[in-house]
N, C-alpha and C positions, 0 to 999 in steps of 0.2 A: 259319557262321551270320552272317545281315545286319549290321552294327551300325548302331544307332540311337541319331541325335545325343542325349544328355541334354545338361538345364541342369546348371550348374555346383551340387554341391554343397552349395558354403557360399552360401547366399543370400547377398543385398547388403543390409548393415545401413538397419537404419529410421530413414531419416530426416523429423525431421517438416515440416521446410520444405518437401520434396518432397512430403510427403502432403496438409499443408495446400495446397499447390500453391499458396502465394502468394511471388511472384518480386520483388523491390526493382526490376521492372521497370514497363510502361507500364501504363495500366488493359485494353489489351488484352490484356495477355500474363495480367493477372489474373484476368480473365474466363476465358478459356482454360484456366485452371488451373481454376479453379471449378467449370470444365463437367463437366472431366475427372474431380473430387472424386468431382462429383453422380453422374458414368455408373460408378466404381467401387460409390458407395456402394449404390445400384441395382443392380450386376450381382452386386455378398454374395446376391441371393436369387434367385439363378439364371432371369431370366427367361423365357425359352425352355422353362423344365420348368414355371415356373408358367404360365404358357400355355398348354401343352398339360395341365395338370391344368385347367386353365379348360373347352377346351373338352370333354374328358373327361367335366366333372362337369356342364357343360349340357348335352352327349348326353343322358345318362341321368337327369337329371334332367326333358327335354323324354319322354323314353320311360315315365317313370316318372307323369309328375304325373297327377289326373285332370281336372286343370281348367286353362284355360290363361288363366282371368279376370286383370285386369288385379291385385289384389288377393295372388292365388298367385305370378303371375310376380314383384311386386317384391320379396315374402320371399324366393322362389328367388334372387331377384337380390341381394339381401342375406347369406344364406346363402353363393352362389359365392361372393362377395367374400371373406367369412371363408375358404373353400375356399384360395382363392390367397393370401391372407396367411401361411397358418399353412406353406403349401410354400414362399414363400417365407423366410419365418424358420427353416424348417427346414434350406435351401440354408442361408443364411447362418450356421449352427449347424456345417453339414457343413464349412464352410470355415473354420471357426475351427479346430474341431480335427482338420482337414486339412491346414492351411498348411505347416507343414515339407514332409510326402511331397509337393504340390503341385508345390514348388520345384523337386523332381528329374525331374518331366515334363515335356515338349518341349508336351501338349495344356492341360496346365494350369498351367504356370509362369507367364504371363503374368494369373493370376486376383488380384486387388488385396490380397490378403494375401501369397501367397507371390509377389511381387516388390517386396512391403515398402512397398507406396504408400497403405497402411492400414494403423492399429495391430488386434492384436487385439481389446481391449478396444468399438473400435470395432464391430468384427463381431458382439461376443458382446450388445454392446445393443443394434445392429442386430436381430440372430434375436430377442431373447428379446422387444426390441419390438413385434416383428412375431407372434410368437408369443400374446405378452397379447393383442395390438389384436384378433384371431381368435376368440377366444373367444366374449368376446357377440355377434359377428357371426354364429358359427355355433348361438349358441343363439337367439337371435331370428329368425333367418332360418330357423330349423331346430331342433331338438329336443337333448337330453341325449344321445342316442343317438347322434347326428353329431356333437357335442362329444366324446365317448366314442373315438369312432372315431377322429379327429382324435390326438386324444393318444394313445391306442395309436401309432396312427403312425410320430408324433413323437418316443417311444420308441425304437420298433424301428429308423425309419432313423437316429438321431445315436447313440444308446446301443448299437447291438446290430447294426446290417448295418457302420454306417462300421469302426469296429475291428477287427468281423470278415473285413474282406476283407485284412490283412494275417495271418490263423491260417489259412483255410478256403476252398476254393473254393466253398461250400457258400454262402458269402457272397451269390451269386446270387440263387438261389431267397429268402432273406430277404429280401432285397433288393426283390425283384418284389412285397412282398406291401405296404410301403408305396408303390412306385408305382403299385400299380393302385385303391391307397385312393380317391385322386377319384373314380373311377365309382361306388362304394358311397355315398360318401358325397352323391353328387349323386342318387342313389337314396331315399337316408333323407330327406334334405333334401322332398323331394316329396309320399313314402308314411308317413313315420315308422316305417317298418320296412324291414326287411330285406326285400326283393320281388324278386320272377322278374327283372325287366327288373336293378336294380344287381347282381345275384347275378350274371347271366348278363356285364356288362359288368367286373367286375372281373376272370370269369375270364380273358375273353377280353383286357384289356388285361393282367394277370398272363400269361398266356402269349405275347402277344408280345413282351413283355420279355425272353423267354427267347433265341431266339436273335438280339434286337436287339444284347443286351449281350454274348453270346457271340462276337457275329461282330468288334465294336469291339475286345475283348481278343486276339481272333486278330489283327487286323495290327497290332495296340500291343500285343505280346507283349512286347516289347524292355525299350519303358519302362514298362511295368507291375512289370517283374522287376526293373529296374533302382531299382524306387521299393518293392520289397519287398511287391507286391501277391501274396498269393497267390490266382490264378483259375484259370478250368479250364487254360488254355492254358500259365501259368507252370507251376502243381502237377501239372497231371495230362498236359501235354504237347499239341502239335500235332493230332496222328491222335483222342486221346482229344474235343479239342474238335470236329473236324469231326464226329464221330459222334454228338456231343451237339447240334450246331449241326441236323443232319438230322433230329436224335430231338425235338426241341423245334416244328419247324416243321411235322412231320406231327399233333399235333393243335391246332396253329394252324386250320392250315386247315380241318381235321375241325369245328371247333368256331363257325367264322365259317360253315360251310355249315348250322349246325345251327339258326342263328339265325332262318330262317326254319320250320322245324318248332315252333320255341318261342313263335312268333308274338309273334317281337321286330321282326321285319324282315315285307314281302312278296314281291312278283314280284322286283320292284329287285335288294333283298339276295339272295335266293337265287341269282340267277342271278349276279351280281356278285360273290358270294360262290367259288362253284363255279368261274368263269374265273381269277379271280385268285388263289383257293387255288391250281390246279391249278398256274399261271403259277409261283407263288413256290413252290414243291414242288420243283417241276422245277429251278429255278436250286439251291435247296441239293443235291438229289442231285447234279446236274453235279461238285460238288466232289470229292466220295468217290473220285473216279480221282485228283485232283492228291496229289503230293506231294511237287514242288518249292516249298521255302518263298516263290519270289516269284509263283509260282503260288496257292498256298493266301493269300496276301496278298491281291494281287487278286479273287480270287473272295469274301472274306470280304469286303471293300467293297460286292460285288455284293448281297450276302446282305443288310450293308444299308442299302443303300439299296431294296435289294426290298424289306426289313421297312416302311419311311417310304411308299413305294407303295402296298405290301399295308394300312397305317393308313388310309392318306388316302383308298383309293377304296373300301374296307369301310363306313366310316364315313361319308362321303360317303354311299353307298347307304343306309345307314340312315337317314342326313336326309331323303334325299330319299322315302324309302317313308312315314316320318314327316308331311313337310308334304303329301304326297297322301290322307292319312288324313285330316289336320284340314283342307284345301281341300273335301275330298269332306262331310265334318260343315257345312261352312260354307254348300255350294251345295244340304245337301241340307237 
């Protein structure tokens, strides 16, 4: 079997001159250090995932509302905001008490806890800051319901998925049910209820979570195992993941074609739906013959970035079926 470089072990003790990142040197080098504070203290809340919860919960919140008055948009727009707060205090929750196993990752060693260039304590006020500031945002912006939601959540990923991805492969599917929270909640946020349009986009971002996060564990098998994750690929083995990776993406697809029966999507989505389902089908069956390890590596890369494709021009079609609906309201 391959081996795969881990970081060392015993992390490198916290020191705080380093963290403060102020140097007995010039006001350049201060500065520098300052910047560097700021982009740690900023990336505790994972931005890149609150971002994509951003645009998540404007999808379906755009699909959802029934007014697009100047009045509804800025509560929505108050409400997202609370949206990405609360994922980002979440990230930064996730990293607090994830810093140790962090440290033994080659993808995540360098995140500003587990390489000691933040203390914990900083983290844990980070999240929980961020967590308060959220609230009234999502209740002004939005309802009890979406506050409701929110903290469910918030629950299940730091209390209940993070810990359990070292007992359970099963971690997964937990897992997938706070990331695909955003589209519900940019749902609620709209309708104040539970509606076709967040129901249908939760599912649909809930399953392709499935084999996004499957395919990343297949070629970070190594240091997943090596950092005592149990996922499908460490617990249940290589062949067990490919089959699970195929099993997940067949009603992916099924379910982005169906968007247009549900008359979430139009012409756009349906047909954009149906090429690119078909497109990313085809690249995960391709795998089911490999099964030499640097083989099944490769191909799980394929899978995804086919998954970041299969998002981006699904979604995509949906806006674009979306702004032809209200261009066509506007002309008519």
């Amino acid at each position: 079997m391959t081996s795969v470089a881990v970081a060392d072990r015993s992390p490198p003790s916290f020191e705080p001159g380093a963290a403060a990142g102020v140097a007995a040197g010039a006001p350049g080098a201060r500065a520098s250090s300052s910047t560097r504070v700021l982009a740690d203290v900023v990336s505790l809340g994972k931005p890149r995932i609150a971002a994509m919860a951003a645009v998540v919960g404007a999808g379906t919140f755009c699909l959802s509302t029934p007014s697009f008055a100047a009045a509804a948009v800025a509560r929505g727009a108050v409400g997202l905001l609370g949206v990405v707060l609360l994922v980002m205090g979440a990230g930064a929750l996730n990293m607090w008490v994830e810093r140790d196993v962090d440290a033994l990752m080659v993808r995540t060693r360098d995140r500003p806890l587990a390489a000691r260039r933040l203390s914990p304590l900083v983290a844990w006020l980070v999240g929980v800051g961020l967590v308060v500031a959220s609230l009234p945002l999502l209740r002004v912006g939005g309802n009890d319901l979406t506050c409701g939601l929110g903290l469910f959540s918030l629950f299940l990923y730091v209390l209940v998925y993070t810990p359990m991805k070292r007992t359970s492969p099963w971690s997964l599917v937990v897992g997938a049910v706070p990331g695909a929270m955003p589209a519900l909640m940019g749902g609620t946020l709209a309708a104040g209820v539970v509606e076709r349009a967040g129901a249908a986009m939760f599912g649909l971002v809930f399953l392709w979570q499935l084999p996004h996060f499957l395919a990343i564990s297949l070629y970070r098998q190594d240091e997943y195992r090596a950092a005592g994750h149990r996922l499908f690929s460490t617990a249940l083995g290589m062949r067990t993941t490919q089959l699970w990776i195929v099993g997940t993406a067949a009603p992916l697809a099924l379910f982005g074609v169906a968007l247009w029966p549900l008359a979430l999507g139009g012409v756009v989505t349906g047909v954009t739906a149906v090429v690119v389902g078909l497109w990313f089908l085809a690249v995960c069956v391709g795998g089911l013959r490999l099964r030499a390890r640097a083989d099944v590596d490769a191909w799980a890369r394929r899978v995804f970035f086919g998954t970041l494709i299969w998002q981006t021009v699904v979604f995509g079609a949906l806006a674009a079926d979306r702004l032809l609906v209200v261009a066509a309201r506007h002309a008519g």
